[in-house]
N, C-alpha and C positions, 0 to 999 in steps of 0.2 A: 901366489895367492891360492887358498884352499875352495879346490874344483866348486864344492857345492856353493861358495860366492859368489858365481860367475852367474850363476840367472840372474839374481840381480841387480845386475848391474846391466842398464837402460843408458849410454849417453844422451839417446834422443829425448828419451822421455823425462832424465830429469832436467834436461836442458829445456823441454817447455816446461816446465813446473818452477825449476829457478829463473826464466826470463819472463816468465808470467808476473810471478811474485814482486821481482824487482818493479817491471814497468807498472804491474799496478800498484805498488806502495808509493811510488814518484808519484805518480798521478794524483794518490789520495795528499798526500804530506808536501811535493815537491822536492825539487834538488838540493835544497840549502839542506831543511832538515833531515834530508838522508843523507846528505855526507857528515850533519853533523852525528848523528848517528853513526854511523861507521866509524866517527872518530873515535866517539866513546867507547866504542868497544873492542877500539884498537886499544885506548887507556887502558882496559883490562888487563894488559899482558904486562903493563909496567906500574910503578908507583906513581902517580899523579902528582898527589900529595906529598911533598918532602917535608916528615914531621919534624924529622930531627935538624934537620939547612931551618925549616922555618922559626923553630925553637931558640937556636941559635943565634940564627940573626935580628929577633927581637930581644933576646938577649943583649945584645950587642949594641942595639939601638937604645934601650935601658941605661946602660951604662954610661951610654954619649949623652943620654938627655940629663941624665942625672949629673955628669960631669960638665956638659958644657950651656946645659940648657935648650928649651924646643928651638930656639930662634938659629945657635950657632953651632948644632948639631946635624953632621954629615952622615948618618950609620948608611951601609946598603941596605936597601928593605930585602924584603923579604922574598924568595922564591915565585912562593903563591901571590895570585893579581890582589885576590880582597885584603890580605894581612898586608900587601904594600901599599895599598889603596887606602888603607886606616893609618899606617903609621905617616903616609907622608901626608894626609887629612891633618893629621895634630899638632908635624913638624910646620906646615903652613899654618895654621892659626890660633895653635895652642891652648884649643878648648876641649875639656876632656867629654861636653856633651855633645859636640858634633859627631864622635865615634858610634853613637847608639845608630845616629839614622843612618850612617854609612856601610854598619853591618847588616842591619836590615837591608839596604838597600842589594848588597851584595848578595846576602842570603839568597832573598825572593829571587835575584837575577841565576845565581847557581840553582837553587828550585825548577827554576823555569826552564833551561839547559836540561835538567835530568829527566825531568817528566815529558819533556818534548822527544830525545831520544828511546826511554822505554818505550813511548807512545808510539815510535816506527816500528818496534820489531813487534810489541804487542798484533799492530797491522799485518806486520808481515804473516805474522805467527796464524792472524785471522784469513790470510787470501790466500796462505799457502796450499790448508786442504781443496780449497776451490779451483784452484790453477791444477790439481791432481786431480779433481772431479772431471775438470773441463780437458784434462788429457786423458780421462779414460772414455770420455766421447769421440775423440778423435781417433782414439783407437779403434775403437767397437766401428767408426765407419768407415775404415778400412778392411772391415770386413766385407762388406761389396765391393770391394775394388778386389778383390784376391781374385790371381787367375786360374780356370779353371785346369785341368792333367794334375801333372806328378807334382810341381809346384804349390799346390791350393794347399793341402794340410801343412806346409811351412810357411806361407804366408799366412793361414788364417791364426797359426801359432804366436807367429809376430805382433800381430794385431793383439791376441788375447794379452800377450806378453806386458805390451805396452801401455793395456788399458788398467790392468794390475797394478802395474807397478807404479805411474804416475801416483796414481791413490796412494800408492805407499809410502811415496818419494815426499808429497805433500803432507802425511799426517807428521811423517820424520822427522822434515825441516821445521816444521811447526811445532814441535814438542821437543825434540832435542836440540834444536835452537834458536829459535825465535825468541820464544817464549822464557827457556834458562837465559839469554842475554839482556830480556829486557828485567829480569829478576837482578840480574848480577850487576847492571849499570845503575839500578835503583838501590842492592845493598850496599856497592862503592859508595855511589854519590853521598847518602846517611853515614857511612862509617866516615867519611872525609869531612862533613861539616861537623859532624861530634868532635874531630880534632882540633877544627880550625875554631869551633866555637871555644872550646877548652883554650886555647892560646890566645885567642883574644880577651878573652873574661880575666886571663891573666897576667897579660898586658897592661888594660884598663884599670888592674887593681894596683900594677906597681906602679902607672902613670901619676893614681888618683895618689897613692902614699905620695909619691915627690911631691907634687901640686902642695898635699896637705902640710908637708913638711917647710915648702918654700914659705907657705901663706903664714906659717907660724914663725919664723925666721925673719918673718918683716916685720909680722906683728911686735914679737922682741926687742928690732932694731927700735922700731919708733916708741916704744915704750920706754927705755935706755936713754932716746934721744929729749 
């Protein structure tokens, strides 16, 4: 590591600035939504959303409905909870207007998920410069404790040292990333339901074609008859 790095680097100091931040974002939000937070932005590092499995697999469910009908139609659903959550909605009772409220329903609940996680780091991103403030107090009163001889001007250096740097440590984590994860969990989660609404919309239109195709096909029978 390149010498002039070495000042700043603090274990102590940013060890109270990141145990600050943590226990006070629990506090604000609690344990559930900060793990679930962390989960999401463990998401980040992978695909969540499998556009092209999802795609396919209601493909696939398409083709069984169309061949065997909603009632004796086995397809695997789909990856994702809400597009399996619709398709087996329709495969039970084979109406193609209970899908509206199920997607809504799904929506709002992934809506809710996302804004709940930006909303921890958001916090965090807000306690972090404070938890630096409140280390560079701790610092600065460690300057009455330094002992006096040959010692004092390297203790009173430690103390300046540490009062610094927390401040620094805090604006850091709160702008490179706090703040960028709650931005990047809110552009997944939008880029993810523009997919899954697009698959759905086009699900619903080749359900509705069958439907309309069967309803014409009876209509015929009994006309004939």
């Amino acid at each position: 590591m390149p010498p002039t790095l070495n000042p700043l680097l603090d274990p102590g100091a940013l060890a109270i600035v990141v145990a600050g931040t943590v226990l006070a974002t629990v506090a604000r939000c609690g344990w559930r939504d900060f793990g679930a937070a962390l989960g999401a932005a463990g998401g980040l590092v992978r695909a969540r959303f499998r556009l092209e499995a999802n795609r396919r697999a209601l493909a696939q469910a398409v083709n069984a409905i169309q061949r065997d009908g909603h009632h004796r139609a086995d397809p695997v659903l789909p990856p994702d909870r809400a597009l399996g959550l619709m398709l087996e909605t329709y495969l039970r009772h084979g109406v193609i207007d209970s899908l509206a409220s199920v997607r809504r329903a799904e929506r709002a609940l992934e809506e809710a998920r996302r804004v709940s996680a930006a909303q921890v780091f958001m916090w965090a991103g807000e306690l972090a410069p404070v938890f630096g403030l409140i280390g560079t107090l701790y610092g600065l009163t460690q300057l009455g404790t330094a002992p006096e001889g040959a010692g004092a001007a390297a203790a009173i250096m430690a103390a300046v040292s540490t009062a610094v740097l927390t401040s620094l440590y805090g604006a850091l984590i709160a702008h490179l990333l706090c703040y960028p994860l709650a931005s990047a969990i809110e552009r997944r989660g939008l880029a993810e339901e523009e997919d899954r609404e697009a698959l759905a919309d086009w699900f619903t239109a080749q359900i509705d074609a069958i439907d309309s195709a069967a309803k014409a096909r009876r209509a015929h029978l009994r006309g004939v008859a």
